[in-house]
N, CA, C and O atoms as a MOPAC input file, in Angstrom:
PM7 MOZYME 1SCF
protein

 N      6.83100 1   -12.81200 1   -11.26500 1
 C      6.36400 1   -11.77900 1   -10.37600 1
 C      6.76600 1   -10.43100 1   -10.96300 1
 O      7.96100 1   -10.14400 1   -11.04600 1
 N      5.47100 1    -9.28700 1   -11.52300 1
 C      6.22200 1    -7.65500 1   -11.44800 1
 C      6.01700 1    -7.29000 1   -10.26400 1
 O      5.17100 1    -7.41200 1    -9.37800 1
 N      7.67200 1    -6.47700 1   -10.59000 1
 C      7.80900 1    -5.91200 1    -9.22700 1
 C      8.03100 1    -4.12200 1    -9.73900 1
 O      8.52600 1    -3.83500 1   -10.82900 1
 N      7.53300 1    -2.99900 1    -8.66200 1
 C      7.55800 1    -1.84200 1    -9.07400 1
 C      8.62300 1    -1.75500 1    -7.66200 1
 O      8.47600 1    -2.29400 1    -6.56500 1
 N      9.81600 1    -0.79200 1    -8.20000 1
 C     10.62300 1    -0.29600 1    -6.91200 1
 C     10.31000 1     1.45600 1    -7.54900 1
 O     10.23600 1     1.97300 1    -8.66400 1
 N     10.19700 1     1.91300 1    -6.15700 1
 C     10.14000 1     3.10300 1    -6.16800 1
 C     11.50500 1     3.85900 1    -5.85900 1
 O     11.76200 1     3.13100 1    -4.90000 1
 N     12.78800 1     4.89100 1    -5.89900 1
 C     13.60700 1     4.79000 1    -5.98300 1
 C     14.41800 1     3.78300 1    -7.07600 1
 O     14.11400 1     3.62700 1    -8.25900 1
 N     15.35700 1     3.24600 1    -6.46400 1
 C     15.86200 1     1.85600 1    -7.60800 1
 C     17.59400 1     2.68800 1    -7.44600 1
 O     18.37800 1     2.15200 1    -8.23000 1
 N     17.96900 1     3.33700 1    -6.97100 1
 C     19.38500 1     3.70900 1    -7.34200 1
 C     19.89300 1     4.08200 1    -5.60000 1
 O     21.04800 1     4.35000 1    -5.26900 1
 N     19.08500 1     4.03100 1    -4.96900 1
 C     19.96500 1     4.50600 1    -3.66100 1
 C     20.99500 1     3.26500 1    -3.34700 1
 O     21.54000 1     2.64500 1    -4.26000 1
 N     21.21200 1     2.95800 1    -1.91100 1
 C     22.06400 1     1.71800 1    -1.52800 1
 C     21.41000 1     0.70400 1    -1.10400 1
 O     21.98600 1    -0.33800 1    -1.41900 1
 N     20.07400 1     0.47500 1    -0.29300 1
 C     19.23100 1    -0.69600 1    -0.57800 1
 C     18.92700 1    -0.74600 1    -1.49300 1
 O     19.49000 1    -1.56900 1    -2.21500 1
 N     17.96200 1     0.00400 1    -1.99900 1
 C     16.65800 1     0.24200 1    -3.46200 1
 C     17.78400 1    -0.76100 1    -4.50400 1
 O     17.26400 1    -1.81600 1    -4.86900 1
 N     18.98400 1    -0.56800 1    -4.91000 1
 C     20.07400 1    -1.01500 1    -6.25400 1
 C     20.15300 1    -2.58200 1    -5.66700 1
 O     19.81400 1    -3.47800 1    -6.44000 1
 N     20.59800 1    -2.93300 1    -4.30300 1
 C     21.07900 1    -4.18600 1    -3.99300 1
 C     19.26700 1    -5.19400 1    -4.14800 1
 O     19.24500 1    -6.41800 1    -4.27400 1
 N     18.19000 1    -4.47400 1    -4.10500 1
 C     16.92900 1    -4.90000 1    -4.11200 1
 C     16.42900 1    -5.08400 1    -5.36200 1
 O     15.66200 1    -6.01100 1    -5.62600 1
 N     16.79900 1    -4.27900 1    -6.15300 1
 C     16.65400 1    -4.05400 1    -7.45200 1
 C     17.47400 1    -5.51900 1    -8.35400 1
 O     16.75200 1    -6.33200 1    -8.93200 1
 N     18.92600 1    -5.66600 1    -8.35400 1
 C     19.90700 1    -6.79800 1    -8.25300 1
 C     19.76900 1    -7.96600 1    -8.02300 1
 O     20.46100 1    -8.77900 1    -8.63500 1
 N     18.64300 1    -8.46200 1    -6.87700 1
 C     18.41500 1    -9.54800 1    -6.33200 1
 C     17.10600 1    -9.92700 1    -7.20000 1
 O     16.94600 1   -10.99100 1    -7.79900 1
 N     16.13400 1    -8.76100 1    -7.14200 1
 C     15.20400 1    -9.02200 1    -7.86900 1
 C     15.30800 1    -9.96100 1    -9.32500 1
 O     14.58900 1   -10.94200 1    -9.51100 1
 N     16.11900 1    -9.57600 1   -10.10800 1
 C     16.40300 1    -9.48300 1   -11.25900 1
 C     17.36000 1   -10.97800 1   -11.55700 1
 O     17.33700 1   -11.83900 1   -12.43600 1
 N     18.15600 1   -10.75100 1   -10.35100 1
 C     18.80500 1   -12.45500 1   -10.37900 1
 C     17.71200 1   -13.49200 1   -10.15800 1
 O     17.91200 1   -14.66200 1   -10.48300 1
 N     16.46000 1   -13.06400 1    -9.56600 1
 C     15.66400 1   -14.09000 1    -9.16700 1
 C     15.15000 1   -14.10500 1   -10.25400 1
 O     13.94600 1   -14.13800 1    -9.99900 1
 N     15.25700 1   -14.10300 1   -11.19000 1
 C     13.92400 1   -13.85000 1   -12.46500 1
 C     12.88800 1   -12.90900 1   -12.49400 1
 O     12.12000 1   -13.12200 1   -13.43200 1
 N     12.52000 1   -11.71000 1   -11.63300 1
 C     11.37900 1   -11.20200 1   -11.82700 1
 C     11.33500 1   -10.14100 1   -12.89000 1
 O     12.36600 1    -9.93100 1   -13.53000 1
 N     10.45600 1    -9.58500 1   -13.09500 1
 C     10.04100 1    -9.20000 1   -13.79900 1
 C      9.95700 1    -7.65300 1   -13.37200 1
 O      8.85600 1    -7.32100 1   -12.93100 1
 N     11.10500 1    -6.48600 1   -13.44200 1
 C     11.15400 1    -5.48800 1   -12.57700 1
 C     11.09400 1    -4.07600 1   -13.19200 1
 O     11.52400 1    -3.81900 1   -14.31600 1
 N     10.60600 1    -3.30800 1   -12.47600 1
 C     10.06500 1    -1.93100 1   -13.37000 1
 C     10.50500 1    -0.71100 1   -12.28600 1
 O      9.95500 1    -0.98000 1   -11.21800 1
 N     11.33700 1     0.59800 1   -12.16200 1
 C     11.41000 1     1.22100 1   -11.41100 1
 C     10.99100 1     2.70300 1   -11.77600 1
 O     11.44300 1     3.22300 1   -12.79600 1
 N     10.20300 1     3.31700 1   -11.01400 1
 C     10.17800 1     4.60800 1   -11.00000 1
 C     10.73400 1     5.61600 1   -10.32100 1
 O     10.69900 1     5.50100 1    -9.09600 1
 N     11.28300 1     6.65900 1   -10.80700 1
 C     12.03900 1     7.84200 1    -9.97300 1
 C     12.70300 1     8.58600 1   -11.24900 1
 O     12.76000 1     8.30100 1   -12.44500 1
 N     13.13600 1     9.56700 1   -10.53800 1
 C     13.25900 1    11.25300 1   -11.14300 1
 C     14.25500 1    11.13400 1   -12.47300 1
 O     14.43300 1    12.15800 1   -13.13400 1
 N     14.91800 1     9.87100 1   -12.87900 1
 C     15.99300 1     9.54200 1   -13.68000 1
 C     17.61700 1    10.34400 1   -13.52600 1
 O     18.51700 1    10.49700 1   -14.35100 1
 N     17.50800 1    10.68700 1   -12.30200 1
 C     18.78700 1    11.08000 1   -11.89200 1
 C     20.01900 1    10.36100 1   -12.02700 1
 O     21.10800 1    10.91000 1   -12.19900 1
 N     19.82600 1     9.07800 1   -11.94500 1
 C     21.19500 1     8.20100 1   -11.83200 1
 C     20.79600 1     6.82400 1   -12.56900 1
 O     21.06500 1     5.71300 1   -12.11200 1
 N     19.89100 1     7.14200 1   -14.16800 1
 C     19.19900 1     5.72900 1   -14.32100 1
 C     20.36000 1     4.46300 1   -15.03800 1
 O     20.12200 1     3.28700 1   -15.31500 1
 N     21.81700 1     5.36000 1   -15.20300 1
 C     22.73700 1     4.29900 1   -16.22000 1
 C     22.94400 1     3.41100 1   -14.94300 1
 O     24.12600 1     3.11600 1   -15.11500 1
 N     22.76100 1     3.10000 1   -14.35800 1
 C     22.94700 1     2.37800 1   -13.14100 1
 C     22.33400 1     1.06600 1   -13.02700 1
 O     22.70200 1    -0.04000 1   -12.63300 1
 N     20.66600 1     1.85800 1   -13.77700 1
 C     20.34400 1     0.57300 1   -13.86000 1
 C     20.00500 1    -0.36700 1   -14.89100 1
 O     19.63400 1     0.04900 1   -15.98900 1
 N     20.12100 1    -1.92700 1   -14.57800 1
 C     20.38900 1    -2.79000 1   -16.13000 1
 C     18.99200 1    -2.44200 1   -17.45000 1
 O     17.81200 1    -2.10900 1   -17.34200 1
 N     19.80700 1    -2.70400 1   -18.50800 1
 C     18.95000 1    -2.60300 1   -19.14800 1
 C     17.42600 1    -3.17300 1   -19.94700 1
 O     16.80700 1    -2.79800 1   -20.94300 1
 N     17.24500 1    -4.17700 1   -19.00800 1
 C     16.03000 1    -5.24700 1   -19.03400 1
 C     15.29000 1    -4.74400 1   -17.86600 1
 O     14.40500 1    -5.44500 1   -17.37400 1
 N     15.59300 1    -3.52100 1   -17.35300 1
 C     14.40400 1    -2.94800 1   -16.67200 1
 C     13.64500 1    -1.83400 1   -17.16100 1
 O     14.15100 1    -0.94900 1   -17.85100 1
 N     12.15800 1    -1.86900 1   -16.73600 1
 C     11.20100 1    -0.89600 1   -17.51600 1
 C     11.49900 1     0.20800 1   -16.41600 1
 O     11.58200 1     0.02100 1   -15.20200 1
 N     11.62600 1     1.26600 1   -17.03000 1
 C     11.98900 1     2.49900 1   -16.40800 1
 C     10.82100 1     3.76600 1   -16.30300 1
 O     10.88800 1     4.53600 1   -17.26100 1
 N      9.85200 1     4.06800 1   -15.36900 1
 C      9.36300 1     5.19300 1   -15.24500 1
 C      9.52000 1     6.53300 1   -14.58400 1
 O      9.40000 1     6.75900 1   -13.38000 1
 N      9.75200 1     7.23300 1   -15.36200 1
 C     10.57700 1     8.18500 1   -15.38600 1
 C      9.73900 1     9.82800 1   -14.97100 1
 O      9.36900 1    10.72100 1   -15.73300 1
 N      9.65900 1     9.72300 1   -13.44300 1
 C      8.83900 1    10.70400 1   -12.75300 1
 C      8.75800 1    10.60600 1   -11.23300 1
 O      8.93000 1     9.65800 1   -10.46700 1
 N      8.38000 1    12.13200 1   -11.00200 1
 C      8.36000 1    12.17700 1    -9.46800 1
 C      7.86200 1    11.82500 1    -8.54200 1
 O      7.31000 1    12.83900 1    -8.11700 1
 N      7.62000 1    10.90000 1    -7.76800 1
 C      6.83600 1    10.52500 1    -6.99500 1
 C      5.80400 1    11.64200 1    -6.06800 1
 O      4.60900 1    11.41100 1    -5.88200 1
 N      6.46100 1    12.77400 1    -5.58400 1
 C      5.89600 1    13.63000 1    -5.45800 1
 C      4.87100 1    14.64000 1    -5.94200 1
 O      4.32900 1    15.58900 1    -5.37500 1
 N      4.74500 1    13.98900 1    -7.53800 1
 C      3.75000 1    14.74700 1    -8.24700 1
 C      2.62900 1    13.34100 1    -8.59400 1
 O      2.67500 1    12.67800 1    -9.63000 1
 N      1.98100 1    13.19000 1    -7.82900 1
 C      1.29100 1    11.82900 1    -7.88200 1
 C      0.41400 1    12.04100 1    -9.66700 1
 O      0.53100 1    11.21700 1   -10.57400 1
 N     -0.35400 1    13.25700 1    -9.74600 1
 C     -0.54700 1    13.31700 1   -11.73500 1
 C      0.34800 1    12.88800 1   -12.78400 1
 O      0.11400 1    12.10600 1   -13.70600 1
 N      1.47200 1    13.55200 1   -12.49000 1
 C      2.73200 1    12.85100 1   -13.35500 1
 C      2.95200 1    11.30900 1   -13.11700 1
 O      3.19000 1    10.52300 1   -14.03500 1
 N      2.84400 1    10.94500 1   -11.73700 1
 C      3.22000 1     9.52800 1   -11.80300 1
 C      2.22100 1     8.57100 1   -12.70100 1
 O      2.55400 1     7.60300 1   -13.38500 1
 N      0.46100 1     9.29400 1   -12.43900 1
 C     -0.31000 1     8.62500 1   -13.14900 1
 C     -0.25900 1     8.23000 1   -14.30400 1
 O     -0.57500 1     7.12300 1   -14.74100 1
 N      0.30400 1     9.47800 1   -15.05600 1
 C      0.52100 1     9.82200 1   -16.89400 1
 C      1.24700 1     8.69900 1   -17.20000 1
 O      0.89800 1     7.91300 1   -18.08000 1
 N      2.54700 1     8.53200 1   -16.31600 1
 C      3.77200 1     7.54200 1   -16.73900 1
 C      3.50800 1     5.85000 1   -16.33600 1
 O      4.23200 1     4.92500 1   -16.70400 1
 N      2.25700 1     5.73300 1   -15.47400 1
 C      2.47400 1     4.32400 1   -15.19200 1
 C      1.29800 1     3.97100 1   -15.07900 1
 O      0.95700 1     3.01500 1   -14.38100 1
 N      0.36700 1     4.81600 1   -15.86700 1
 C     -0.71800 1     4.39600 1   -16.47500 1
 C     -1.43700 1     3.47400 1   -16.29700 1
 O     -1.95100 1     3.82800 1   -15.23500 1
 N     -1.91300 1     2.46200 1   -16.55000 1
 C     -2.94500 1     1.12000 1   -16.33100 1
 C     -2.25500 1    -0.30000 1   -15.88300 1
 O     -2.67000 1    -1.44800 1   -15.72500 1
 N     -1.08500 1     0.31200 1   -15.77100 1
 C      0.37200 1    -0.91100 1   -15.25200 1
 C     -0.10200 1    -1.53500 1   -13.74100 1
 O     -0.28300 1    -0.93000 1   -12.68500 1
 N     -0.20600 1    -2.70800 1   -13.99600 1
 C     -0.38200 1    -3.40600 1   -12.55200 1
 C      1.12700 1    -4.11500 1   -12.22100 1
 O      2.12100 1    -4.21800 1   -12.94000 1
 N      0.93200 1    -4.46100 1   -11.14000 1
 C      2.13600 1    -5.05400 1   -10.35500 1
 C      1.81700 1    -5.89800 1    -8.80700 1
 O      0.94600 1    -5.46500 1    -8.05200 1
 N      2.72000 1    -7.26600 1    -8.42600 1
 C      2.65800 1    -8.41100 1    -7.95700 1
 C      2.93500 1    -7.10000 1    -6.14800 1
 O      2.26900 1    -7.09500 1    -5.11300 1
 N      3.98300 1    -6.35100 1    -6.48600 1
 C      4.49800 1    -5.87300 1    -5.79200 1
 C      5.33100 1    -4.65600 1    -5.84300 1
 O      6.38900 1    -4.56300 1    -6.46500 1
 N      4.79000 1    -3.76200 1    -5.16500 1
 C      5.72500 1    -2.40600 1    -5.15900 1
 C      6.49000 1    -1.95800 1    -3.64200 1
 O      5.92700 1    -2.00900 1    -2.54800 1
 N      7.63800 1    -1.59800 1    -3.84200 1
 C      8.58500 1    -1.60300 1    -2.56100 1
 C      8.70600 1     0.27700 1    -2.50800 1
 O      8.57400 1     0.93100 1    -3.54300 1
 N      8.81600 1     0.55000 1    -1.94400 1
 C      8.74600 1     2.81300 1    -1.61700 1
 C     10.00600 1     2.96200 1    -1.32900 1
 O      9.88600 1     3.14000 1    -0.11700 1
 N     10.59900 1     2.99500 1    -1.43400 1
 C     12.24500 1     3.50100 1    -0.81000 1
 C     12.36000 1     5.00100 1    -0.97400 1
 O     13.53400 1     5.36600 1    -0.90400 1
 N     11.40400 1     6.07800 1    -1.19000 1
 C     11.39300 1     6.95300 1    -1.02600 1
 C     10.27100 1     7.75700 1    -0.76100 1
 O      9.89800 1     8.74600 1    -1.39000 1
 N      9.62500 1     7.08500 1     0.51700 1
 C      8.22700 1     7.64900 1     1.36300 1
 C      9.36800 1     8.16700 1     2.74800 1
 O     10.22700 1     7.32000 1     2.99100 1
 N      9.40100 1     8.98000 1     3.30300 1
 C     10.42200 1     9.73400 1     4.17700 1
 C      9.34000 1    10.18200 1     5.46700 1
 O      9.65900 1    10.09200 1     6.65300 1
 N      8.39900 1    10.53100 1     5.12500 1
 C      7.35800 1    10.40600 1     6.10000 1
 C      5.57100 1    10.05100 1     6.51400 1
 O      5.20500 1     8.88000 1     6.40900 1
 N      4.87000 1    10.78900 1     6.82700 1
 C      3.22300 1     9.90900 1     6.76900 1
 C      2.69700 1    10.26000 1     5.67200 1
 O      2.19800 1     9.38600 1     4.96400 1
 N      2.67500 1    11.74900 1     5.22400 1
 C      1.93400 1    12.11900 1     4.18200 1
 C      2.56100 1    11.51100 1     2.67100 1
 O      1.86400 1    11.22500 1     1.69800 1
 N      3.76800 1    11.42000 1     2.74000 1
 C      4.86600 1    10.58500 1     1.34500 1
 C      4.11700 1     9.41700 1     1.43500 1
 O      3.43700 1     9.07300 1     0.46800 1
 N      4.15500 1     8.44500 1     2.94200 1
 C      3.55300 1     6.72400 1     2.89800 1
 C      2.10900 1     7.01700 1     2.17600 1
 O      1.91100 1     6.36200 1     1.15200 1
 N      1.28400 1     7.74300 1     2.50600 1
 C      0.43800 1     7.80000 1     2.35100 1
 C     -0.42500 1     7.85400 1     0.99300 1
 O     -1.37700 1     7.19200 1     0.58000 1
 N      0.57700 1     9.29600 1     0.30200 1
 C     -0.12100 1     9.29500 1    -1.03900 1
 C      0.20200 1     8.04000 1    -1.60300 1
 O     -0.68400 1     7.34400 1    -2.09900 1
 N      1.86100 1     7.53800 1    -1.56600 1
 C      2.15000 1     6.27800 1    -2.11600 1
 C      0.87200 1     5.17200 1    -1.93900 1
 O      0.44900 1     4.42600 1    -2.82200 1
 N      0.60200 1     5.23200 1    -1.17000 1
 C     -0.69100 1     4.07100 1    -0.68500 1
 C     -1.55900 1     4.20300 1    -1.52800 1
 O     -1.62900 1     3.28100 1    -2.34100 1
 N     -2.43200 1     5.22500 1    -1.66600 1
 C     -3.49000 1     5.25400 1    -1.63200 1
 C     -3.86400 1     5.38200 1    -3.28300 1
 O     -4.92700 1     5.12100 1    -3.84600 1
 N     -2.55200 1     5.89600 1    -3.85800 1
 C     -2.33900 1     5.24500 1    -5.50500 1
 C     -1.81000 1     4.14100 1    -5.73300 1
 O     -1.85900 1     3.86200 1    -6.93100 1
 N     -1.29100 1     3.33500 1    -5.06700 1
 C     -0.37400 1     2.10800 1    -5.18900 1
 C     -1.33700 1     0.62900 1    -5.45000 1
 O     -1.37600 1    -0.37100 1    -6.16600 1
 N     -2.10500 1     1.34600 1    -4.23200 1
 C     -3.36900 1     0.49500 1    -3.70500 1
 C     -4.22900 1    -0.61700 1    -4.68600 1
 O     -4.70900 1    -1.74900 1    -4.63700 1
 N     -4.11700 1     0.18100 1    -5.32200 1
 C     -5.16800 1     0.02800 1    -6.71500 1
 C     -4.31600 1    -0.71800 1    -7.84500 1
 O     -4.67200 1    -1.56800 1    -8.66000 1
 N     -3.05300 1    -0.10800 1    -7.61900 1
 C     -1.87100 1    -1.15700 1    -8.95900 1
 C     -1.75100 1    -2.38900 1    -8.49600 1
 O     -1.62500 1    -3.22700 1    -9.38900 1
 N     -1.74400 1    -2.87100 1    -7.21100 1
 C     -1.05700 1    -4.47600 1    -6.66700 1
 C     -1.95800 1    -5.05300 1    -7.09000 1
 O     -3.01200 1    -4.42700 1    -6.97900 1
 N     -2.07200 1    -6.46600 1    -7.76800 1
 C     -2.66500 1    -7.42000 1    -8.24200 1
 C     -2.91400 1    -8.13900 1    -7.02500 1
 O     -2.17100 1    -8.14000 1    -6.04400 1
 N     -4.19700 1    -8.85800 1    -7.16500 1
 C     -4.39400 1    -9.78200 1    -6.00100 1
 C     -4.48800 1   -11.43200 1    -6.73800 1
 O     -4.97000 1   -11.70100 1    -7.83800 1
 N     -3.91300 1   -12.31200 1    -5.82200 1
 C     -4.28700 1   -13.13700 1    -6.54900 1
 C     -5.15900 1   -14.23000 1    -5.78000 1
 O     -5.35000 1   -14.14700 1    -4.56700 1
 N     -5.68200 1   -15.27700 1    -6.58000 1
 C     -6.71000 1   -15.81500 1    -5.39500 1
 C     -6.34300 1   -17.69900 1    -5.50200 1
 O     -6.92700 1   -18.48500 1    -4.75600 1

């Protein structure tokens, strides 16, 4: 399973991130790289603001994923843009 965490360093996002990774998946996080020694180094790291949804495009490019978790949508318009680019990365499977 890829998994995209958005955040990846707060106090859920790290223990989510951790579990992921013990389970075998396959895990990729994006955010501002503020605190990235934190996280292990068998994770793919994209390195940008969520808030600048162009920049996020540049950095995570044609990348699909099983599953992406937001740990840093704070209110409707944050859930939202997240959505409505996210939308399009989750793989479906049949």
């Amino acid at each position: 399973m890829k998994i995209l965490i958005i955040g990846g360093t707060g106090v859920l996002s790290a223990d989510i991130l951790k579990k992921s990774i013990e389970c075998g998946y396959n895990v990729s996080v994006l955010n501002r790289g503020h605190y990235n020694s934190q996280i292990p180094q068998n994770v793919t790291i994209y390195k940008a603001n969520i808030r600048d949804i162009e920049e996020v495009k540049v950095k995570v490019g044609k990348e699909k994923f099983d599953v992406v978790i937001d740990f840093l949508s704070f209110n409707v318009k944050h859930l939202q843009t997240s959505f409505e680019y996210f939308f399009y990365k989750v793989t479906t499977k049949k």
